[in-house]
N, C-alpha and C positions, 0 to 999 in steps of 0.2 A: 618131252619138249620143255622149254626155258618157263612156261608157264605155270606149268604143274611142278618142278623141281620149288617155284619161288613160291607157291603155295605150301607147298611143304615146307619147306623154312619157315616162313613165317611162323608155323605151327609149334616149330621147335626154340624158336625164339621167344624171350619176355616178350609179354604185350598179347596176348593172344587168347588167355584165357580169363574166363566170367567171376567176378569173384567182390566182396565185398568187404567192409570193418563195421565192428559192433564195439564202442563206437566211433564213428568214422575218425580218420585221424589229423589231429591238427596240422593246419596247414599243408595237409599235402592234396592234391586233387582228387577227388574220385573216382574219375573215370578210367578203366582197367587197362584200355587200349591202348598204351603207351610204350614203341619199343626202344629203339637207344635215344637217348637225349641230349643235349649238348650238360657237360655235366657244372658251367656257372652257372646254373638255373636261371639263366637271364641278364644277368650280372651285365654291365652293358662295359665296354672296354676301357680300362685308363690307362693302361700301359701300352705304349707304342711300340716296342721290340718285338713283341711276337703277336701276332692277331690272334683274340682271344678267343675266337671259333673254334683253334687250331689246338687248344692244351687240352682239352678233356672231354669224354664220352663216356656215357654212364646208362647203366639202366635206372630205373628207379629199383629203390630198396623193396616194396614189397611187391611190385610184380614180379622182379626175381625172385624174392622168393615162392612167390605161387609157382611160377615156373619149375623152380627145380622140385618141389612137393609134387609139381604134375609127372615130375621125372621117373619118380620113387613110388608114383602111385599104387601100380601093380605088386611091389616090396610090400608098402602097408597096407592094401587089401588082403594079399597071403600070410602077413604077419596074423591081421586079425583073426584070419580063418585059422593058424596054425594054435592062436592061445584058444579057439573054442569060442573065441567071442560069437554072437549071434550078430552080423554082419549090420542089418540094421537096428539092432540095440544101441550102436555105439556113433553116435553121432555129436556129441560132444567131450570136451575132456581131454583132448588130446594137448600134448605137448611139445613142440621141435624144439631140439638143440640146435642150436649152430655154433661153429667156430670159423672164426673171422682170421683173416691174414690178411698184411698189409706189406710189402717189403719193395725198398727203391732197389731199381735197377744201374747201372753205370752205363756210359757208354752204348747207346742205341741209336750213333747216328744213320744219317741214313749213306749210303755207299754210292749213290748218284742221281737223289732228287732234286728236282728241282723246285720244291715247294715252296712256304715260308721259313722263316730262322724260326727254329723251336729250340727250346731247350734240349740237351743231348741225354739227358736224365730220365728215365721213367719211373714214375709208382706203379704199382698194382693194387690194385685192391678186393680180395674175393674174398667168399666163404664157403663154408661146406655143409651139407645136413647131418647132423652126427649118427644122432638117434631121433628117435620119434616114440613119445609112450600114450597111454591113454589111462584116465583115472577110473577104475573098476570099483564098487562099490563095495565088496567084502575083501578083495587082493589090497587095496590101495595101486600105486602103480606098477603099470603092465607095459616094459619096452616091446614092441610090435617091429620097430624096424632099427636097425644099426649098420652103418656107413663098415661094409667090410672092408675097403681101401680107403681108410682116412686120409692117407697121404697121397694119391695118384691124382692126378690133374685131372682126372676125366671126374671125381667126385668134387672139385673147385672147381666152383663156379666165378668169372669174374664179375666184379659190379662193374666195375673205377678202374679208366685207363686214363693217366695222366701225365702230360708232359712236362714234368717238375722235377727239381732236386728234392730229394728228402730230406735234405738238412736248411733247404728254405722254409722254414717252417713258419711265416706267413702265406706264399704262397697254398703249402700243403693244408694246410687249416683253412683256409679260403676254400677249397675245393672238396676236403671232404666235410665241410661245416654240415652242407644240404644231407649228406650221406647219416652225419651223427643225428640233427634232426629228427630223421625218418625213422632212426633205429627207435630214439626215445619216444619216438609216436607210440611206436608197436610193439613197444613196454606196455602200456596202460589201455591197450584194446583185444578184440580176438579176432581173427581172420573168418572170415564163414566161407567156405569151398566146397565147390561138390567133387566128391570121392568116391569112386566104385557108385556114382549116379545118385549119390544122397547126400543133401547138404551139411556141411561137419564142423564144427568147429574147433581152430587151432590157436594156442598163445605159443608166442616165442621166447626162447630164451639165449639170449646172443652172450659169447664167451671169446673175448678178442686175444686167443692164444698166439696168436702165427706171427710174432711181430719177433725180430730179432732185441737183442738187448739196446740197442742204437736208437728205434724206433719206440720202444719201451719208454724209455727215458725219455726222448721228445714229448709221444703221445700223454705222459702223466706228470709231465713238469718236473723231470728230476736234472740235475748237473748231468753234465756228459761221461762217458763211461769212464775218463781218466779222476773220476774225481775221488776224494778220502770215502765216499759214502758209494762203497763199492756194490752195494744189492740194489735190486729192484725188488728183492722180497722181504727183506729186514735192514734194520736203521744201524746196522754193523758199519763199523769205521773199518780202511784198511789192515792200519794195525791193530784192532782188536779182533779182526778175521783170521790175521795169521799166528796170533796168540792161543784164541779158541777156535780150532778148525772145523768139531763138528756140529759144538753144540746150540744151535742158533733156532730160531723158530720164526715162522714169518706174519711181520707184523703190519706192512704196508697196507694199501688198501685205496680204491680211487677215494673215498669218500674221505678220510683221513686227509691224502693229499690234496683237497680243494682245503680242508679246512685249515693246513700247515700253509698252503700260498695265502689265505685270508692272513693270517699271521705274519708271516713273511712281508705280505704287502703293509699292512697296518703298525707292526711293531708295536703292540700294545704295550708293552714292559718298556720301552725306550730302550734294547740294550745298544749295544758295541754291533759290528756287520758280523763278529765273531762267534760273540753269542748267539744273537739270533739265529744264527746260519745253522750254531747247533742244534737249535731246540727247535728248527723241520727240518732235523736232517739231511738238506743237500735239497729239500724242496723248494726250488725257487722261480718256477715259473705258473701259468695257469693248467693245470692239466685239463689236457682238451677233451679226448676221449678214453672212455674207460676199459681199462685192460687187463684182464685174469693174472694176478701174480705167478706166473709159474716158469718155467725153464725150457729154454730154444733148443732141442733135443740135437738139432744139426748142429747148430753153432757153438756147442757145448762141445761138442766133438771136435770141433774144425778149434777151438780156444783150447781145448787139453791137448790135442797134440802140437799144439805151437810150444807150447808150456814144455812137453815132454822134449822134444827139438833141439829146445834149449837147456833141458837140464843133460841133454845125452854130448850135446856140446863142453858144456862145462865139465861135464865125468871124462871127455875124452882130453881134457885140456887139465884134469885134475884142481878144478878153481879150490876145492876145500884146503887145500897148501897154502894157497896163494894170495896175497893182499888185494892187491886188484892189478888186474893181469893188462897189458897195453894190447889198444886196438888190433894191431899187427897179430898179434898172436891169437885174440878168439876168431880173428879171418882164418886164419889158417887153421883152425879145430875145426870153422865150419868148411871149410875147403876139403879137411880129410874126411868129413861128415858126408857130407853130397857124395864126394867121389865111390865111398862104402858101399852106399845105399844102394849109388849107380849100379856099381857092378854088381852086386851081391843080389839085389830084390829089385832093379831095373827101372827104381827111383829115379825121374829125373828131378832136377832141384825144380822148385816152383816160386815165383813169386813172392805170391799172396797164397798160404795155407790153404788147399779146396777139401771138398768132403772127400773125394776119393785116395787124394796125398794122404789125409788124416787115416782113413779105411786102411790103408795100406800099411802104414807107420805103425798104427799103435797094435802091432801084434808079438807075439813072445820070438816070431821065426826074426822082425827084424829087432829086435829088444838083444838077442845074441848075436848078430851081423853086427851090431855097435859095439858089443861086448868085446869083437876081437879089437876092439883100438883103445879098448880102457885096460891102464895097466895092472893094477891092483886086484886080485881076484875078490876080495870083500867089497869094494865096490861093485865087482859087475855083481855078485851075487843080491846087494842091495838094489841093484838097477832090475835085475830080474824079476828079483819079488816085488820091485814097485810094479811093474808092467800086469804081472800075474794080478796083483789085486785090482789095477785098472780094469783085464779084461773080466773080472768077476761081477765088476762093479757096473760096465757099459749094459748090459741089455738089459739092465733093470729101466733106467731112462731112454732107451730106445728102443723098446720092445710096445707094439702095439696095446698089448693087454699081459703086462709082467706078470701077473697072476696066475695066469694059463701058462703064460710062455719060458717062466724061468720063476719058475717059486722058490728055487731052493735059493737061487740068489736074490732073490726079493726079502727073503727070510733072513741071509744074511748081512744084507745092506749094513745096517748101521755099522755093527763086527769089523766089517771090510774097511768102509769109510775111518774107522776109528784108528784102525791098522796103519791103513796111508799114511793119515795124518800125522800119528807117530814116525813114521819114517821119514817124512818131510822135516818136520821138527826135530829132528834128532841127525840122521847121517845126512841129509841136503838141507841143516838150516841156512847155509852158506845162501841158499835162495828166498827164502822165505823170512828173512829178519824181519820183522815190520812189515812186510809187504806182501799179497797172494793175489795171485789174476782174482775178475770177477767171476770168471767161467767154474774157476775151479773152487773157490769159494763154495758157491750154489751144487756141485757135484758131491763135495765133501758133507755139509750142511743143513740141503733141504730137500734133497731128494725123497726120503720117506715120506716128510710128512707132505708132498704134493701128492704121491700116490696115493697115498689113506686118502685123500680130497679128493681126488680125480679118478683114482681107479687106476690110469693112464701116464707117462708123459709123452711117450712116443707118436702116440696117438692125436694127442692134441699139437704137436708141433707145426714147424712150417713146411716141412716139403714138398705141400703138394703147392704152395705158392709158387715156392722157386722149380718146382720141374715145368710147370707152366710158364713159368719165365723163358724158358728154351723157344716154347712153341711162341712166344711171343716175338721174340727176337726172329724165326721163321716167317713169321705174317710181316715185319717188318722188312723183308729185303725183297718182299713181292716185285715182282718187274712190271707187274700189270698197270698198279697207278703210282704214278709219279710222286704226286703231289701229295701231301702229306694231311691235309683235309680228307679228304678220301680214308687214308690210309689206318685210319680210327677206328671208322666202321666197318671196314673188314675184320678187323678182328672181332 
């Protein structure tokens, strides 16, 4: 019956379970039983085009996370039992990971509501529990539980559903301000929960990986991606990226970039907009919230094979002869391009570069379907060995835990990236004079040393945001409620 089904939910929903902060945290309420909430925490409306009831729905930050710790409970009671711990021994000390993702969505109007005018844009905003350890008094620490699908939807959790562009980024800072808030609450407190029926205590440790390069730069105040200060993990210029390919290290940091906007805004030196601009690096706005230097494992892929795309365009058009070739003529190299691919690997031409185009592309079977349209046999041979040291080099940063899963190419990572790079620089400088994508900047450059950091990069990416974007855009064409107030809290 309808009664018992919505008793049940509830249960599965934030809001539901008993739980505390030591000590409590600022400005947020205490009271535990809170489940979705309108997410301008009160905010009362000043903009007349869309009613402001109608943009945002959110849980609060730390009953979800009690919640999904409620999820995993049984995970870290058997974790505990598996290290030997003595079950009630361990009642403080514990530590969650999370990794946070944030990614706007395009295009999610609705197909025949008839609600308010909202914006036709979404954000998301979730996180995941990664691991969970506990501090043992002769071990130091002891991981008890770890997120086997870091990247599946069903281990992202959403907070923040929001009806905004991502590139308004007043609006978006308006809406996750209360979210960043809450995070920095429960920085400087400990959660107390009862676990396997004994009260426990947990700190947090939040790691905002999931963010595409786009969102990066917004959320930490940096120029937009087209800019000369092409990282978001070192203060490398364009052309000094495609000069020194691999040898970079990363030097950015949120706390650095508030202290370059202080700079930036004050101009203590009095210089020129030029100078100054140098000396923070392309830092020139507020960074709002704070976000793990490290590399979008999807979109790293989906930016090397656009990259790759176009150099297999140019190879078949042989641009290293040539001055600069007229529009007519690269249409027509990618006109032979598409058609190849069509027949040969059942490519159809796409748009906008997806992960599965890229999946498809960058493999050595279609690396020789292009090979039949380049004339030169020294080139294709060059085009081959680029492709080979690409696939050598992908499952290092997209490999869950590269150490288990591909040591021998984890080991030769740097070898490989050095390899490319020379190639790049040598038979295809014709592409790379003064200029290199950012995507591939960051593959050539700093992939080791994220790994030495993290262990991970595959692991820490975004996927599991954007496969939950699918199920989002599902709950959006619901037939049931029309109107698009409603249409929040179903999800």
């Amino acid at each position: 019956p309808l009664h018992t089904l919505r008793a049940a939910e509830k249960e599965l929903l934030p809001g539901f379970h008993q739980f505390e902060w030591q000590p409590a945290l600022k400005n947020v309420s205490t009271s535990y039983n809170v489940g979705i909430i309108n997410g301008l925490s009160g905010w009362a409306s000043s903009v007349d085009d869309s009613p402001a009831d109608t943009i945002t729905r959110r849980f609060r930050y730390d009953v979800a996370l009690v919640s999904a710790l409620k999820d995993v409970e049984e995970d870290i009671m058997e974790g505990l039992r598996e290290s030997g711990m003595e079950d009630s021994a361990c009642t403080s000390g514990f530590s969650v990971m999370i990794k946070e993702c944030c990614d706007g969505m395009g295009d999610v109007s609705e197909k025949h509501g008839g609600g308010p005018v909202v914006p036709e844009k979404a954000v998301r905003f979730s996180f995941t529990i990664m691991s969970v350890s506990v501090l043992v008094e002769d071990e130091g620490e002891v991981t008890i539980f770890t997120e086997p699908k870091p990247n599946s939807e069903l281990s992202c959790k959403p907070l923040c559903l929001m009806f905004v562009d991502e590139s308004d980024h007043e609006t978006l800072t308006a809406v996750l301000g209360p979210v960043v808030a809450e995070r920095n609450a429960m920085k400087e407190s400990r959660l107390i929960l009862s676990m396997g029926g004994l009260l426990r205590s947990f700190r947090f440790h939040f790691r905002g990986t999931g963010y595409d390069e786009k969102m990066v730069r917004e959320m930490e105040g940096l120029e937009a991606s087209g800019s000369t200060y092409i990282c978001t993990l070192c203060d490398s210029s364009r052309a000094e990226a495609s000069q020194n390919m691999v040898l970079h290290s990363i030097t950015r940091c949120h706390d650095e970039n508030l202290e370059r906007y202080e700079i930036w805004r004050t101009n203590p030196f009095s210089e020129s907009v030029d100078e100054l601009r140098d000396r923070v690096k392309g830092v020139s706005a507020k960074p709002f919230m704070e976000t793990q230097p490290t590399l979008d494992a999807l979109h790293c892929d989906i930016g090397n094979a656009t990259e790759f795309y176009k150099i297999f365009q140019d190879e078949i058009g042989e641009v290293f002869k040539k001055v600069n070739p007229s529009r007519e003529e690269r249409r027509s190299w990618r006109a032979a391009l598409d058609k190849q691919l069509r027949k040969k690997m059942k490519l159809k031409p796409v748009m906008r570069m997806n992960g599965n185009y890229a999946r498809r592309l960058m493999t050595l079977e279609a690396a020789e379907v292009v090979c039949e349209l380049v004339p030169s046999e020294e080139r294709r041979e060059a085009l081959r060995e680029l492709m080979r040291l690409y696939l050598q080099m992908k499952p290092v940063w997209r490999a869950t835990c590269p150490a288990k899963e591909c040591p021998d190419q984890l080991c030769r990572y740097s070898f490989n990236s050095q390899r490319f790079a020379d190639l790049l620089s040598s038979t295809f400088k014709y592409r790379y004079n003064g200029k290199i994508t950012n995507y591939l900047h960051k593959t050539l450059a700093h992939v080791p040393e994220i790994i030495e950091r993290d262990g991970s990069i595959g692991a820490w990416a975004s996927e599991g945001n954007e496969s939950a974007n699918k199920l989002f855009r599902r709950f959006r064409k619901m037939n049931a409620r029309q109107s698009k107030a409603f249409e929040l809290e179903d999800v």
